[in-house]
C-alpha positions as CSV (number, residue, x, y, z in Angstrom):
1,X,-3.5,-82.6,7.8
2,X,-4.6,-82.1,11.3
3,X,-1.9,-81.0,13.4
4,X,-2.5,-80.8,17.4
5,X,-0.7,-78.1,19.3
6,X,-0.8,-78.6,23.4
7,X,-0.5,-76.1,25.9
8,X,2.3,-76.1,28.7
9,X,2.2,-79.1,30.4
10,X,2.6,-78.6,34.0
11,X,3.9,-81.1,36.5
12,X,3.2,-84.4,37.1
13,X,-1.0,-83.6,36.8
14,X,0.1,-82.0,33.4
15,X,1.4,-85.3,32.3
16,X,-1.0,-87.8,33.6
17,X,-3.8,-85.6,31.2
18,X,-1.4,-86.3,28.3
19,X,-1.1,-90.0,28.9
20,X,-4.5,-90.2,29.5
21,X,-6.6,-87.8,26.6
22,X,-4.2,-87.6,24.1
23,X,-4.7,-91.0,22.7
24,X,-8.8,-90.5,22.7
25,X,-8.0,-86.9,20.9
26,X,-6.2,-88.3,18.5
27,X,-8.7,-91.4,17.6
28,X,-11.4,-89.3,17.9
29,X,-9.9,-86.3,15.7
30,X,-7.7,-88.0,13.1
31,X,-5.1,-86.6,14.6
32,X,-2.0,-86.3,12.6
33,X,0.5,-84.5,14.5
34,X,1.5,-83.9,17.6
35,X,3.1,-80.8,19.1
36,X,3.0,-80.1,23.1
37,X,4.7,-77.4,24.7
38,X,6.4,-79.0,28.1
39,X,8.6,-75.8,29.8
40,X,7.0,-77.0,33.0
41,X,7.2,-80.5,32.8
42,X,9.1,-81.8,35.3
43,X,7.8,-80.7,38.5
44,X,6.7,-77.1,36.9
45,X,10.3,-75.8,36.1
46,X,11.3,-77.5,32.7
47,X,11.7,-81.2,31.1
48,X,14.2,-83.9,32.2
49,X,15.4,-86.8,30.4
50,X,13.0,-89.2,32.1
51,X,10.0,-86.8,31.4
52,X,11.0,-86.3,27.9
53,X,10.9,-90.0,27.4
54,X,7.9,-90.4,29.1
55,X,5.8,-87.7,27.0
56,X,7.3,-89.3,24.1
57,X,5.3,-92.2,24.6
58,X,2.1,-90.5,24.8
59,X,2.8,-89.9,21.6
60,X,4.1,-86.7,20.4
61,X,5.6,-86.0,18.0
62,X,7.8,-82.5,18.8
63,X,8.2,-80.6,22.5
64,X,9.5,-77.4,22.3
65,X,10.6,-75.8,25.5
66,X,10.9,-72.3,26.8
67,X,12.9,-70.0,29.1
68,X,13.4,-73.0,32.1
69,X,15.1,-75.2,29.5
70,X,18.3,-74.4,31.1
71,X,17.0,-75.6,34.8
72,X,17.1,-79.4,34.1
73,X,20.9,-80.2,33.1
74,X,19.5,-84.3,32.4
75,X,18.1,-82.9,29.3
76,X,21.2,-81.4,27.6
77,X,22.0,-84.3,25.5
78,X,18.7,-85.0,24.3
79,X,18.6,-81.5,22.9
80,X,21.1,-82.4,20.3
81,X,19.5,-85.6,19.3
82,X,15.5,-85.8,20.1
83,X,12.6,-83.5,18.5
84,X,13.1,-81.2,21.6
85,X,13.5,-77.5,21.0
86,X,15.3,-74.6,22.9
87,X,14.4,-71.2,22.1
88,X,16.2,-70.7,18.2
89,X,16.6,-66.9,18.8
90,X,19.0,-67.7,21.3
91,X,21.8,-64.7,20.9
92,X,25.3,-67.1,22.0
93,X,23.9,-70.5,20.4
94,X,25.4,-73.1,22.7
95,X,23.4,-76.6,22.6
96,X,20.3,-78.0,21.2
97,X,18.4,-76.6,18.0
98,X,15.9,-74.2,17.6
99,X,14.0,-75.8,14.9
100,X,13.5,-79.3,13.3
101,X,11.5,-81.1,10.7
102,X,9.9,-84.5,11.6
103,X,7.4,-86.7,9.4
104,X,3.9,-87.0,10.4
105,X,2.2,-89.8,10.7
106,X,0.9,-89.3,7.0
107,X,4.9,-89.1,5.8
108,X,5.0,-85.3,5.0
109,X,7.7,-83.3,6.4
110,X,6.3,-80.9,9.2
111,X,8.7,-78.1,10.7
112,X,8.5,-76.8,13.9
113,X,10.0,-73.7,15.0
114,X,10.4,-72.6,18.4
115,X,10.8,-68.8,19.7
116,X,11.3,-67.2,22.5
117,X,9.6,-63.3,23.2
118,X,11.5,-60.3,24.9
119,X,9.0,-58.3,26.2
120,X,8.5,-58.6,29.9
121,X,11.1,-61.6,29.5
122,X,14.3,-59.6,30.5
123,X,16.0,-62.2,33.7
124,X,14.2,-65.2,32.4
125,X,17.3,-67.5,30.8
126,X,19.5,-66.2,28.4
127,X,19.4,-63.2,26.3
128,X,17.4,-63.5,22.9
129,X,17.8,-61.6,19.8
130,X,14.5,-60.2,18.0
131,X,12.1,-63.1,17.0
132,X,10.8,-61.5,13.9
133,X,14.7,-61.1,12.4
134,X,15.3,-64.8,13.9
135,X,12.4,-65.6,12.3
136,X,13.3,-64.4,8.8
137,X,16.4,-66.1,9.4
138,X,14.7,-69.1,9.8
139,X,13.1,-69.8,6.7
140,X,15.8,-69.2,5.0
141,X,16.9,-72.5,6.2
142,X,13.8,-74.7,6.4
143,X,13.7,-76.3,2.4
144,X,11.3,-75.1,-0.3
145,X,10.1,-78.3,0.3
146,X,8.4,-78.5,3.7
147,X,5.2,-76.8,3.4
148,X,3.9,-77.0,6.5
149,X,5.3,-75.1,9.7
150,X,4.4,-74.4,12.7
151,X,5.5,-71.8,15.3
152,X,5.4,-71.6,18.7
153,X,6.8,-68.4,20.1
154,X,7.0,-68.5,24.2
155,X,6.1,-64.9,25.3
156,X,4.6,-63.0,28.2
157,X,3.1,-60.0,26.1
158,X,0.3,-60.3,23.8
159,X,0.8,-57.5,21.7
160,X,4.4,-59.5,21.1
161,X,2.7,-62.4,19.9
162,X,-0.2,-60.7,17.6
163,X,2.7,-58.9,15.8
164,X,4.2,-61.7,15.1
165,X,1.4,-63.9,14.0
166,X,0.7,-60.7,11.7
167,X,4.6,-60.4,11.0
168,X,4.4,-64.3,9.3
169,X,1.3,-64.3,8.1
170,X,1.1,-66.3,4.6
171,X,4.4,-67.6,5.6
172,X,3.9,-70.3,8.1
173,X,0.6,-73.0,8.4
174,X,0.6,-71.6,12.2
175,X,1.3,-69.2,15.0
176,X,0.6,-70.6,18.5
177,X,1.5,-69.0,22.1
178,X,2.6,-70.8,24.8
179,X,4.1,-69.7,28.3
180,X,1.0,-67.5,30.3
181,X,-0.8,-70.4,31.0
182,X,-4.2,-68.9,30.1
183,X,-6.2,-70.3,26.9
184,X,-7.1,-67.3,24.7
185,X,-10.1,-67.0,22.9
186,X,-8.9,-65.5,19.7
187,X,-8.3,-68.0,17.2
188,X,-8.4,-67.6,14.1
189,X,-7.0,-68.3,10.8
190,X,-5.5,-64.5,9.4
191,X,-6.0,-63.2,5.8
192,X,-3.4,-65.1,4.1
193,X,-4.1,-68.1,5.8
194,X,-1.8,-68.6,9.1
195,X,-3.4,-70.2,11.9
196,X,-3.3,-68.3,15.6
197,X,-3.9,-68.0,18.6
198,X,-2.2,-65.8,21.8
199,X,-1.9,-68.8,24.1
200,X,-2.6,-72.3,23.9
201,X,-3.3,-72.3,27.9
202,X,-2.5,-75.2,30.2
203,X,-2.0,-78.8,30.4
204,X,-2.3,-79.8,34.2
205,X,-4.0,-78.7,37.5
206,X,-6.1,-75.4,37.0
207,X,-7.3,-75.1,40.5
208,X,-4.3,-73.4,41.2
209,X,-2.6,-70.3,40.0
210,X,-1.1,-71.0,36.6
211,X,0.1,-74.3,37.9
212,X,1.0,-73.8,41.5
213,X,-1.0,-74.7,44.7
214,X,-2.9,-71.5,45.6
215,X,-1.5,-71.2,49.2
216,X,1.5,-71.7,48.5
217,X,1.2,-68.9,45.4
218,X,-0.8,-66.3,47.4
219,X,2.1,-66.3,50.4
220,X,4.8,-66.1,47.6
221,X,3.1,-62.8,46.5
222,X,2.4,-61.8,50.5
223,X,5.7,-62.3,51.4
224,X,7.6,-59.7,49.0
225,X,9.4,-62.0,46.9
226,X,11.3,-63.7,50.4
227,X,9.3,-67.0,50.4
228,X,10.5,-68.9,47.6
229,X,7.7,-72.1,48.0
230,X,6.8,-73.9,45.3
231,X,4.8,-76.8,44.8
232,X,2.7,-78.3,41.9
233,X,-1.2,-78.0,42.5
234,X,-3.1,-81.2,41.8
235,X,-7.1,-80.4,41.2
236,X,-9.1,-79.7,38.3
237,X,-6.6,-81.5,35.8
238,X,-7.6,-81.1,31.9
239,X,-5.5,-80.6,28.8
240,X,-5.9,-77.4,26.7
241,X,-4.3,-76.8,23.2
242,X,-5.6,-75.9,20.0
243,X,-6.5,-78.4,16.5
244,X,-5.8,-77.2,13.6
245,X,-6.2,-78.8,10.2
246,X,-3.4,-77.7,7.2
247,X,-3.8,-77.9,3.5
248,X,-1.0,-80.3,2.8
249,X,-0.6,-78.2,-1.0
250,X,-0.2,-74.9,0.0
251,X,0.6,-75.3,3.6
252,X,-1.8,-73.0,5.0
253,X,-4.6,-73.1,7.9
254,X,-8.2,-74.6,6.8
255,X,-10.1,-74.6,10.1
256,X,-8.8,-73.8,13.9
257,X,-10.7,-75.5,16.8
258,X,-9.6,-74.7,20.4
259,X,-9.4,-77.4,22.7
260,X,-10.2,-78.5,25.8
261,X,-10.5,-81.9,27.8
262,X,-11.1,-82.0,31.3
263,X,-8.9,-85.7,33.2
């Protein structure tokens, strides 16, 4: 099975790459699966109940979200009832789920587990309990059955993310990063077969910094933290993400291909 993991999508750029590549990637790739990462969807600071619609359509078949979640209130209700995941390491659960299994397009089960790191995280939404207990927690829950899961832990340390790639190893089909915006150039399959790789990089406008117009970034850093500007860049537009093709038996990684598609 050949299950395509997306990098943040970032704005209204971030979305236009979607609508417009995804549906060449997946004709041209036998795509089977889709999982896209959209923490900065709407506008670059999370995913309302339009945008989640809208991405839907593109198609995909599971977003998981990230620490702005919480900043778009529109998308409360669809937490409880669409593939759209919140962090499931949350400490107080409140709303939405933090994982949930959905059928491909071939009719096997695929689980998706979203996670949320701590390192370097502290002030960014809610509080989060260790993702590699969470974790075990987890798959107690997901049945025998589903053979094929994927992971995609949002973290600002690498070292966070490597552990825990090493941590599920021969457990799950993948490992993917989301959240620093940057494509890494370490994936890999690991010995006991789990895909991963440190971050899946960027869906939108990459003449920017990490999303945002670079004036406006630059004086947010000049100014000391006072200016609060923000506003989506719009140049250089491509989707990033990485393929990865599952052995529907056993579950695990085959072959990992990073990707990206410039608009």
């Amino acid at each position: 099975m050949k299950i395509l993991c997306i990098g943040d999508i970032f704005g209204s750029p971030g979305r236009n790459a979607v609508a417009q590549l995804l549906p060449r990637l997946i004709s041209q790739h036998g795509i089977d699966f889709v999982l896209a990462n959209a923490d900065n969807a709407a506008g670059g600071k999370g995913v309302t109940d339009k945008v989640a619609v809208e991405l839907f359509k593109s198609p995909i078949d599971v977003i998981t979200a990230g620490n702005h979640v919480w900043e778009q209130e529109s998308i409360f209700p669809q937490l409880e009832t669409d593939p759209i995941l919140r962090p499931y390491n949350l400490i107080e659960k409140g709303r939405g789920k933090g994982f949930c299994i959905v059928p491909s397009k071939k009719g096997l089960d695929v689980c998706v587990v979203h996670l949320q790191g701590r390192v370097f995280m502290d002030g960014k939404g809610p509080k989060m309990r260790s993702p590699f207990k969470a974790m075990d927690d987890c798959l107690k829950e997901i049945p025998r059955d589903v053979k094929i899961i994927i992971v995609d832990v949002h973290a600002e340390a690498t070292a966070e993310k490597r552990a825990l790639s090493w941590f599920l190893d021969g457990r799950v089909s993948c490992v993917v990063g989301t959240h620093t915006h940057v494509q890494t150039a370490d994936e890999q399959i690991l010995p006991r077969g789990t895909a991963f790789i440190t971050d899946l990089g960027m869906t939108g406008p990459h003449h920017s910094v990490i999303g945002l117009d670079v004036e406006v970034a630059v004086k947010r850093f000049l100014s000391d933290g006072e200016f609060k500007g923000f506003k989506v860049a719009e140049k250089e537009v491509r989707l990033e993400g990485l393929l990865v093709d599952v052995d529907e038996d056993s579950g695990l990684a085959r072959s990992v291909r990073r990707i990206r598609q410039n608009l």
